[in-house]
N, C-alpha and C positions, 0 to 999 in steps of 0.2 A: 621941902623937897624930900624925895625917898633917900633913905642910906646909903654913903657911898659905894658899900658892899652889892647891896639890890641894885645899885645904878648900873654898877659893873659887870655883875651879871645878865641886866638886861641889854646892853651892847656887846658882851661878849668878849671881855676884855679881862686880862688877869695882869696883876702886879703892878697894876694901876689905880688914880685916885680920883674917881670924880668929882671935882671941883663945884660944879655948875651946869646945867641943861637948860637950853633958852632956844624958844621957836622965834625962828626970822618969818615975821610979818610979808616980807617982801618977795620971798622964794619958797615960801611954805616950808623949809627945813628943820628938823630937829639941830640944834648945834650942841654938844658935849662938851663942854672943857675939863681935858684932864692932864696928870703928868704922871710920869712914870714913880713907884717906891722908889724914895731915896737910891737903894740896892741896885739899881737898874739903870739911876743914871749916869753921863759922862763915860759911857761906850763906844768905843769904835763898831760904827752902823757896817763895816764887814767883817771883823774876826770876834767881835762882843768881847774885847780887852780891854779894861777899863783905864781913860786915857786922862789925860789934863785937857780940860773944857779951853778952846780957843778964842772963839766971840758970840752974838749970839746968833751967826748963820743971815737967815733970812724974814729973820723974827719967825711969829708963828706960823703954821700953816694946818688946813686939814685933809684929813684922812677919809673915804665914801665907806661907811659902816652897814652893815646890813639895813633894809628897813624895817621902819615899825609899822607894820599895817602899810596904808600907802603911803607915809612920809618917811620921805627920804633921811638919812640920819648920817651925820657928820661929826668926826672928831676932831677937835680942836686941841694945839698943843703949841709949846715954844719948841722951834727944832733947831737947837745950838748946835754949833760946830766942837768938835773935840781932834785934838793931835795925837795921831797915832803912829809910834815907832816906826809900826809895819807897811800901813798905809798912808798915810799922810795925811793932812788936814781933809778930816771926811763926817758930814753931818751925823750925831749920835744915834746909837742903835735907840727903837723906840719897841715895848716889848708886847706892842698893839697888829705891828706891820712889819714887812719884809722891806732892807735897804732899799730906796728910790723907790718904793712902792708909793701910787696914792691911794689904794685902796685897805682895807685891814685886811686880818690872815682872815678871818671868820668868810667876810665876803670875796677873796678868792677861793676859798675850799667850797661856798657853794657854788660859782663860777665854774670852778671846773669839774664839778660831780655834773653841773644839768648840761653841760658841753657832753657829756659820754652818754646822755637822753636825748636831745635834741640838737638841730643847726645853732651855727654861731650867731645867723641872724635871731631866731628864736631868743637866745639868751641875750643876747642885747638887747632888744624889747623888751623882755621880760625882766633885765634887771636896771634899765635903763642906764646903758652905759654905750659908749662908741664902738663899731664894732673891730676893731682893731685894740682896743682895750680887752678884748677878749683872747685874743691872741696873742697879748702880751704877759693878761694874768695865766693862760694854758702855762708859757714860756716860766714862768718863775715857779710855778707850782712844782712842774718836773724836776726842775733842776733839785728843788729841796728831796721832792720822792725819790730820784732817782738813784740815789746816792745810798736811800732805806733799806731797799732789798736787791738781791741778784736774781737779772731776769733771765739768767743760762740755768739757773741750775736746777737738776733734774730733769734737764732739756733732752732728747733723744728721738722725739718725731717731730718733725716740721712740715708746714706747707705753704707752697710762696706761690705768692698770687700779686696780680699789678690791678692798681685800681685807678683809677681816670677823675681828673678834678679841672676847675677851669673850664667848665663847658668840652671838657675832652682832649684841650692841648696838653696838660701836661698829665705826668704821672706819678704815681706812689709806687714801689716797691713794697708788700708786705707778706711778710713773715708771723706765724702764728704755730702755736704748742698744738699739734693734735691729738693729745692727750687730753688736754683742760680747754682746747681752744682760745685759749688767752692769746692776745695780741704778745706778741715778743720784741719786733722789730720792725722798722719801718723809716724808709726813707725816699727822697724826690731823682726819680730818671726809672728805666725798663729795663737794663741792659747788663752785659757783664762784668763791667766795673761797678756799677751799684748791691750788686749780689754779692760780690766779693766783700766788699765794705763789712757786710755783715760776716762770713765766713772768716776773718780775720779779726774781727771782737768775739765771736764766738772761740776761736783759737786762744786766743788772750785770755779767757775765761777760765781752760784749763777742760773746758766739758767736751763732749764727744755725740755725735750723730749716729744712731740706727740707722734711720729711714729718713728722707725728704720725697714727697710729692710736689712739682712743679706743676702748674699752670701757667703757660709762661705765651707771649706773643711770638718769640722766635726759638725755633730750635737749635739745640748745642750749648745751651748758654751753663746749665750745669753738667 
């Protein structure tokens, strides 16, 4: 078998040990067996404080890794439980995936780059996953980005616009920089309590408006 180092490289995984790679006969999958460096294990899977190991959870489980070509690739690992002051008895951080994720960080980050190219249906074909699974990994990605940068700042022209989803029942509210046209903000309803929404995180911000251009369904709303 190749180096552990190459192996980990070729799945995309750091501060881990590839153990093993072994193709299931019966579902055409690559399988990976790995575990985290020493350093990395017996973590609280939400604050990554290193805790006293509990029991061994659920034994092993895996993880949907990017593919190799067309076969599909899996990681395999033990996911022990650990005791956490903070949290409580909560399955250990693994330094491959996001807590309760099944899927690795690798294959959500391309997940949510080809979501911003094409439909959700699209990328669930294309990466053979459920499509609610896409909207789950959008869901966890953000929350990590979110937190990276500030989407106010430097803010000073805006324009809000509603867009139609659902075959036309419901709607988006969205807010965009017209400056760099970058998406800013965005949430579900048309109306003056959803604009507001926005205009009160922007408060909170600390930043300040020039200009807004409305496109709006009803008059008076700003």
């Amino acid at each position: 078998m190749l180096g552990s180092r190459v192996c980990a490289r070729l799945v995309g995984v750091e501060n881990t040990v590839v153990e093993a790679m072994d193709f299931d006969e019966v579902s055409g999958d690559l399988v990976v067996r790995v575990r985290p460096f020493k350093r990395c294990m017996n973590r609280c899977g939400i604050c990554g404080s290193r805790s006293p190991r509990f029991d061994r959870g659920r034994g092993r489980r895996r993880w949907r890794s990017l593919d190799a070509g067309t076969t599909r690739v899996f990681l395999e690992a033990d996911a022990p439980r650990v005791s956490c002051p903070a949290h409580g008895v909560v399955v250990a951080q693994v330094p491959w995936a996001r807590h309760g994720a099944g899927h690795t960080c690798e294959f959500d980050a391309q997940v949510a780059w080809l979501v911003t190219q094409c439909s959700k249906r699209g990328v669930s074909e294309l990466m053979r996953i459920a499509w609610h699974s896409v909207g789950a990994i959008i869901e966890r990605v953000w929350e990590d980005t979110a937190s990276t940068f500030d989407r106010f700042a430097d803010l000073t022209r805006i324009g809000v616009d509603e867009i139609s989803y659902k075959r036309g029942h419901k709607y988006l509210t969205v807010v965009v920089n017209h400056d760099t046209g970058r998406l800013v903000w965005a949430a579900p309803g048309r109306d003056k309590a959803t604009l507001n929404q926005f205009f009160d995180e922007l408060a909170a911000s600390g930043e300040s408006l020039s200009s807004c251009l409305c496109k709006w369904w009803s008059p008076g709303v700003v």
